[in-house]
N, C-alpha and C positions, 0 to 999 in steps of 0.2 A: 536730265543728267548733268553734273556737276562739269565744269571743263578745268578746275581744279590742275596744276600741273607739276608733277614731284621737282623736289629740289634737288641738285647734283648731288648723285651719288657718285656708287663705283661704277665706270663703266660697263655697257652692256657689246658685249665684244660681237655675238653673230655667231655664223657659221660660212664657211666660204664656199659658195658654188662658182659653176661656168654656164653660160648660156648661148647659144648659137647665133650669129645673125642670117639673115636670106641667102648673104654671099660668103657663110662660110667661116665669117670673124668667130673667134672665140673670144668671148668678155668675161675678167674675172671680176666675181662679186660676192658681199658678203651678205646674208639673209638673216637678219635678227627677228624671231619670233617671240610671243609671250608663252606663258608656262600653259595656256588653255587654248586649245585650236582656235582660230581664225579667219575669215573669209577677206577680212582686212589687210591690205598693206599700202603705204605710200613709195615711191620711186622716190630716193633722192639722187639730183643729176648735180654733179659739181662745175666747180668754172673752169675756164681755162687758164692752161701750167696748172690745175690742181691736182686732187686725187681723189677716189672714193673715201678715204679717211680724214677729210676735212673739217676743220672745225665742227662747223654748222650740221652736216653729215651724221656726225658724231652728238652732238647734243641733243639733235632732233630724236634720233633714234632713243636717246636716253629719256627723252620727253612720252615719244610714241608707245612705245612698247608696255610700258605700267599701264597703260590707257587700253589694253588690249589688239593694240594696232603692229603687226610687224612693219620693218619697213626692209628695203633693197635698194642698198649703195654699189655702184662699179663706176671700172676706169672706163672714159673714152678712148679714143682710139689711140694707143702712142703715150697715153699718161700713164701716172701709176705701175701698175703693173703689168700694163697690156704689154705684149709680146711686139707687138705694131711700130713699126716706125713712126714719129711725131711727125717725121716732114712727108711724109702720103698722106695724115689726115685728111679729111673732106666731112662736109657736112652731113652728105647722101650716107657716108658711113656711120655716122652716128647716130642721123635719123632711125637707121636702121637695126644699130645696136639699141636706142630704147624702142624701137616697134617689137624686137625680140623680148624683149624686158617685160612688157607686156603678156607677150604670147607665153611665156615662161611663166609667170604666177597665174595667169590664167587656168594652165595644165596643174598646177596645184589648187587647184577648187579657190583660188581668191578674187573674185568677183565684185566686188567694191574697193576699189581701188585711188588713190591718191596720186598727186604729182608735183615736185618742188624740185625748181630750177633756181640755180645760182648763178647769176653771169649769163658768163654762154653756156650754162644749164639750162636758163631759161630760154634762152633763142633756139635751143633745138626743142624741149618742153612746148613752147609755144607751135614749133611747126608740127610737132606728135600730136598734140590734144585733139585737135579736131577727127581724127581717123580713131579714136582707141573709146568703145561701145560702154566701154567699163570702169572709166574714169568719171568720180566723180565730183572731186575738188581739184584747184589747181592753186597754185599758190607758188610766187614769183619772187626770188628775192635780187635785187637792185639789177633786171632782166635786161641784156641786153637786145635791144628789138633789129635795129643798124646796123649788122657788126662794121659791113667798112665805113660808114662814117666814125665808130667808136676807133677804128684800127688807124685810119689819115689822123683824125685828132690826137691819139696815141703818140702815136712812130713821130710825125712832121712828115713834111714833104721830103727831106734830106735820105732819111732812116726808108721812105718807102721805095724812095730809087732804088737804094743800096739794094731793098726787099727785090724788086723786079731785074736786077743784072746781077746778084749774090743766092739769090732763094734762101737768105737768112734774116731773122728778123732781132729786135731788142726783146731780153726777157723780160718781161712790163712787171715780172712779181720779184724780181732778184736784181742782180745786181746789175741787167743789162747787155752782158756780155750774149755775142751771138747766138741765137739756137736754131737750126738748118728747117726750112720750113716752107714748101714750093710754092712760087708767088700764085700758082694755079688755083692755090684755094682762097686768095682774094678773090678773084678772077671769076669762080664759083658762086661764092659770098654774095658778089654782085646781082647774081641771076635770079636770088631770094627776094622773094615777098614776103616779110612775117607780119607784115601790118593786114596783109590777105588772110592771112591765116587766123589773126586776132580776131578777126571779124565772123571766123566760122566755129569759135569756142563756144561750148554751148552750156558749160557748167559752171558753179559760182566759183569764182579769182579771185583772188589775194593778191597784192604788190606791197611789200613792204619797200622803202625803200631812205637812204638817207638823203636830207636837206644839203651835206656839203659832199654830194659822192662827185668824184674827181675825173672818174671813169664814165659814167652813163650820164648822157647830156638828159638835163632836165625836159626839153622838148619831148625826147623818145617816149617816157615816161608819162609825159600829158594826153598823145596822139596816143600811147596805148590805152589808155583807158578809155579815153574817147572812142575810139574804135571797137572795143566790148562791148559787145550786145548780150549781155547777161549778168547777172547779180555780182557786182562787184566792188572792191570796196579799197581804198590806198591809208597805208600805216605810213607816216612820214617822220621819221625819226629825225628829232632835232640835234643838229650838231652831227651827227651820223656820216663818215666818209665811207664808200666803198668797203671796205674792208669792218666795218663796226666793230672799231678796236677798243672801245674801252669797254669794262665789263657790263654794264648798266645798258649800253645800246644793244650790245650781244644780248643779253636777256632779254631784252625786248621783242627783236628781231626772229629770233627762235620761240618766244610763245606765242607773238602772234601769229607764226605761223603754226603753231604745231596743235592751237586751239583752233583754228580754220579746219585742221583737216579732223582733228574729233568732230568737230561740232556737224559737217557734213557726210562724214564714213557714218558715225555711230547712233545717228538719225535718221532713215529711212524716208 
């Protein structure tokens, strides 16, 4: 089968559902299908300060869905649209909301399943994968594995004090100015193993990732592969920062992952 990938059209918009988590969270989300039923769908998890209609979100699905694949974008805890305060976020809740994310297309008969983490899409992605029977590609883009060494490197020593007697951090995607955020979830952060968790993925991984990303320390990135015990393979985009702002990296970035998750869904 061809892995062939269309070229931007008009957008493929969705339709908006809600899904429940264990504790009760209501997560909103939008479910883009193809015009022909489907057992297929990939999970897109955005970064942090994003939203479910993020770039890459957004193209993938434009990518996905001609290919016969839906996919399912939603906010974390406190972004986007979520009802949630930003400053209770916690990981355990997110974890939570993609484990329901799962259980939810599951009850719609979709049982070959995909998963693409962005950021701190992929540090939660990567602590999901190992628990979810039905996944069967993953596919990482510039994944944070660390978060608080990525968070000290971030902030400085200065900004993390302020973080521990303020419970306010720097917006790292805008212009900086405070946004209220309980140091509790560094504090949380800390008690994570994802390099554990990397170690228990058992499907073939994708890691795209850029050469000049500013954000995710090149080491994380080494030690995650390393630590994969299973078919796995690194896209290193040259010139590439975090953000894969020019157009050329974006395209890149988005077909290699969106041929990953054809090539493993629509293969048996």
């Amino acid at each position: 089968m061809t892995t062939a990938l269309p070229k931007e059209e008009e957008p493929i918009v969705g339709v908006p559902v809600t899904f429940s988590s264990s504790s009760g969270l209501s997560t909103p989300a939008i479910l883009a299908e193809p015009s022909t039923p489907t057992n297929l769908c990939v999970i897109l998890c955005h970064g942090f300060l994003s939203d479910k209609n993020s770039r890459t979100n957004r193209r993938l699905t434009e990518l996905l869905v001609p290919k016969g694949i839906s996919t399912l974008r939603f906010d974390w805890y406190g972004m986007g649209e979520s009802q949630e305060l930003f400053s209770n976020m916690s990981l355990k809740q997110c974890e939570e909301q993609l484990d329901a994310a799962f259980q939810m297309l599951a009850k719609r008969g979709m049982d070959r399943l995909g998963l693409v983490g962005s950021s701190f899409g992929g540090l939660i992605a990567i602590l999901s994968a190992p628990r979810q029977d039905r996944l069967q590609a993953l596919g990482l883009k510039c994944p944070v594995v660390d978060f608080p060494e990525v968070l000290r490197l971030e902030f400085g020593p200065e900004a993390m004090e302020r973080w521990k007697s303020t419970n306010h951090i720097p917006n790292i995607v805008g212009d900086g100015s405070p946004i209220p955020l309980q140091y509790d979830f560094y504090e949380e952060c800390l008690t994570y193993d994802a390099y554990g968790s990397i170690s228990r993925i058992h499907v073939p991984a994708l890691v795209v990732h850029g050469d000049q990303d500013e954000l995710i320390p090149r080491s994380q990135i080494d030690r995650l592969l390393t630590t994969l015990n299973t078919t796995k393979q690194l896209r290193l985009i040259e010139g590439a920062n975090h953000q894969f702002g020019r157009p050329e990296e974006f395209r890149l970035m988005t077909n290699h992952l969106a041929k990953w998750m054809v090539r493993y869904l629509t293969n048996p």
